[in-house]
N, C-alpha and C positions, 0 to 999 in steps of 0.2 A: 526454626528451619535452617536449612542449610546453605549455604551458596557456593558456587564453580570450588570455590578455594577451600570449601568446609567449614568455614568461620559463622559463625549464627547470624541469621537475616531476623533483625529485628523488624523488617519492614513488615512482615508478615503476623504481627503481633500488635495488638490495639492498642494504642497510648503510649508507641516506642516511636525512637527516632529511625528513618532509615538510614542504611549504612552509609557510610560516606559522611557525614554528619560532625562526628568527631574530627576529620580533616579535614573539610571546608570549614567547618565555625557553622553554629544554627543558623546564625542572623544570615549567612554568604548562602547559603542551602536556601532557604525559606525564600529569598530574596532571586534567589535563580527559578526555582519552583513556581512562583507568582510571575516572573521574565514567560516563563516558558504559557502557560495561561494565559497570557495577556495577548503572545505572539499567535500564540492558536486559534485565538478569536479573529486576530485580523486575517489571519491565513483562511479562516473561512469565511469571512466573509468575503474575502478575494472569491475566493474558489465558487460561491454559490454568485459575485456578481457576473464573474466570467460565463457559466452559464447562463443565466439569464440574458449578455450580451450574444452568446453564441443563437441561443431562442428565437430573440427578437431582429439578428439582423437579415439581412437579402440573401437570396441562395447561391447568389455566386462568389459573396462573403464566407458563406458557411462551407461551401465548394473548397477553397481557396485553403482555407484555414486546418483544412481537416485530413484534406488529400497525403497520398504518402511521402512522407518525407517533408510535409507541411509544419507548421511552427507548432501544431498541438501534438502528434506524434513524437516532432523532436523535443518537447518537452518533459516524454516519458523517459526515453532515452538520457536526455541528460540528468532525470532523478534518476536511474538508474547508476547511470555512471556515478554519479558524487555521492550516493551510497554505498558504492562496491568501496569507494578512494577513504573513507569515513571509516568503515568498517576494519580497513586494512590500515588504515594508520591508530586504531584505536587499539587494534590488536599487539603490535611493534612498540606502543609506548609504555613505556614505563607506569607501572601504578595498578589500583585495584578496575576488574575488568570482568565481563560475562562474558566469558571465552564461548563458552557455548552460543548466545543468543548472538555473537558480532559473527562467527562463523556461520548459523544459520543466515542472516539476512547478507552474507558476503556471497552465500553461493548462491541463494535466490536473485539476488541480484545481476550476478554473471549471468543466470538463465533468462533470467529480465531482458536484462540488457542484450543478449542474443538472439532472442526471439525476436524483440522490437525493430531491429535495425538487419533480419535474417543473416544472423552469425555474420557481418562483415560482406556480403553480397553486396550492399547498394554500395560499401565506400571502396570494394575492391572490384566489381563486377564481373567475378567471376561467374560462369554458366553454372545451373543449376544440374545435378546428377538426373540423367533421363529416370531413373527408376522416381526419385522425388516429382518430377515436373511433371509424371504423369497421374500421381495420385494427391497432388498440392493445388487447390483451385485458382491459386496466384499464380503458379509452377515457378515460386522459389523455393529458396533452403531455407525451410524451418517448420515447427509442429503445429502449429495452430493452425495451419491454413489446412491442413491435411483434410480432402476430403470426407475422410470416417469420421471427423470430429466436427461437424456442421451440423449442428442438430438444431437452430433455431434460437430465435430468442424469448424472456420471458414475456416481453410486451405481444408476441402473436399468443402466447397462451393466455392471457386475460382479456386480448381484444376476440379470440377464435373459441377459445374454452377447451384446444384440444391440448393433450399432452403428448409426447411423445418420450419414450427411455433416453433417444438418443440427445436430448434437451441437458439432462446429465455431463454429458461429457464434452460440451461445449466449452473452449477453452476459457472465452468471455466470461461464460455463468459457474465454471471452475478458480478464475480467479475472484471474481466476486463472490465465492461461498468459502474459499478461504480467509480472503482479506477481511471478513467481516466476521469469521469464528477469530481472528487475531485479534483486530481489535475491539471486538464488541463482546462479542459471546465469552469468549474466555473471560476477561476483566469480569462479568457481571457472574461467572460461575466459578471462580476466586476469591469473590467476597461473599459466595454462601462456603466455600473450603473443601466443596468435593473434589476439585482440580486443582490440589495445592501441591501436586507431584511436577507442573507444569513450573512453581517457584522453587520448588526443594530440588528437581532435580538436573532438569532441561537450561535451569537460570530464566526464565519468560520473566520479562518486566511489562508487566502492564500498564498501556497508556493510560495517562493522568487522565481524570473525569471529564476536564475539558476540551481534551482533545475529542474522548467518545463523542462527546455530545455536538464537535464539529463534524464528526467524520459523518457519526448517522442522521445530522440534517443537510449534508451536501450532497451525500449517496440517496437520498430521498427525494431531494428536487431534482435531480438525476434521473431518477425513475418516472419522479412525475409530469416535468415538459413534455417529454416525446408523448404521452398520450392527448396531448395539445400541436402538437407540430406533425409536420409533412414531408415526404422526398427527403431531399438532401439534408435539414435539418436535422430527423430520425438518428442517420447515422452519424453526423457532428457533433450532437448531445453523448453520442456510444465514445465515440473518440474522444470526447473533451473528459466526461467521469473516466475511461480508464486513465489517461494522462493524469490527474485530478489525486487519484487513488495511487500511481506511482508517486507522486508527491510527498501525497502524505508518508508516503514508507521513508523516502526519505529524511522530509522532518520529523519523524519517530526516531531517526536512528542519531539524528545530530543532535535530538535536544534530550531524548531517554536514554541513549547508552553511553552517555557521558560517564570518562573516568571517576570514579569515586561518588558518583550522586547515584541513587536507585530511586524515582519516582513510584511512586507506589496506586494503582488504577485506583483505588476505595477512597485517596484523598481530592479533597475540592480544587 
């Protein structure tokens, strides 16, 4: 296969070394590879205790914590930010690089990071344009709140049985159906090879296995407290997995798109 620069990705071939390899040294590669596994365990197990505290504590705890411009929100924002800062000095340095994948996740992240914090509204306070304010059910500047885009969450569809189209276009269950064809779906339909136009041509580095396997037992208990919890908890748990999930993007980008190392999703 091919990569940004054309040069052959051995990554993508079984019982090869990935690129990068030859200038690291095996032992420096292997040795960072195993770093990076070891960190992802603890980073989930963070992640899945912080829920579990956000579950179990008082509601005015969970109030507190979750409200806007609360420390779980500004936790999203500042994964955003240090992935936009990550991406853009990985681009500027020197050395071998997926020009493609650091540009995709630099402009998601500007959009990230815009949406979360409504494009600079809360730190500049400027008023919201009447034509927004009157179809945004916060009435600030930015897309997700937009009325047309409120379709519900999954949790009324399993507790109600009803569905609705406009469930689709919910910004929440939009980001949650991409972030998990990212990292989960793709990686597991790259190692059958029908979607190897996504390494040959796009540059997509698939997360290492063990990250997968943090991401979909965090987003899992994510989904399943709140059919255990009430009131203000409900929406706590929604805030703490989006925050949770900007996270992760960011530890994908500091510890996968590293110069000269390509982790490869199929390895342990």
């Amino acid at each position: 296969m091919k990569t940004d620069g054309g040069s052959e990705n051995p990554a993508s071939s079984v019982g090869t070394s990935p690129p990068g390899r030859a200038g690291f040294g095996l032992a420096v590669v292997d040795r960072y590879a195993r770093f990076v596994d070891r960190t992802s365990l603890v980073v989930g197990f963070l992640a899945i205790a912080l829920l579990i505290v956000i579950w179990q504590c008082d509601q005015e705890t969970a109030d507190r914590l979750y409200q806007e411009d609360g420390i779980i929100e500004n936790l999203a924002a500042l994964s955003y930010l240090s992935g936009l800062f990550f991406c853009g000095y990985r681009l500027v340095r020197p050395g071998p690089k997926s020009v493609k994948t650091l540009v995709f996740w630099g402009v998601l992240c500007v959009i990230f990071l815009g949406e979360e914090i409504s494009w600079g509204q809360r730190l500049f306070n400027y008023p919201t344009p009447a034509l927004i304010a009157e179809i945004n059910t916060q009435e600030e500047f930015n897309l997700h709140n937009l009325a047309c885009l409120q379709g519900g969450s999954w949790r009324e569809f399993f507790s109600s049985g009803k569905f609705t189209p406009k469930m689709l276009l919910s910004p929440q269950n939009l980001f949650n159906l991409g972030f998990l064809s990212y990292f989960v779906v793709f990686p597991l339909l790259i190692r059958g090879k029908p979607l190897t136009v996504l390494t040959d041509r796009l540059g997509y580095r698939p997360p290492r296995r063990t990250l997968i396997r943090v991401v979909i037992s965090t987003v899992a208990i994510s989904w399943i407290l709140p059919f255990f919890s009430t009131g203000v908890h409900v929406q706590a748990l929604a805030e703490t997995r989006e925050s949770l999930l900007a996270f992760f993007i960011f530890f994908y980008i500091l510890t996968h798109l590293h110069n000269g190392f390509e982790t490869d999703g199929t390895q342990a």
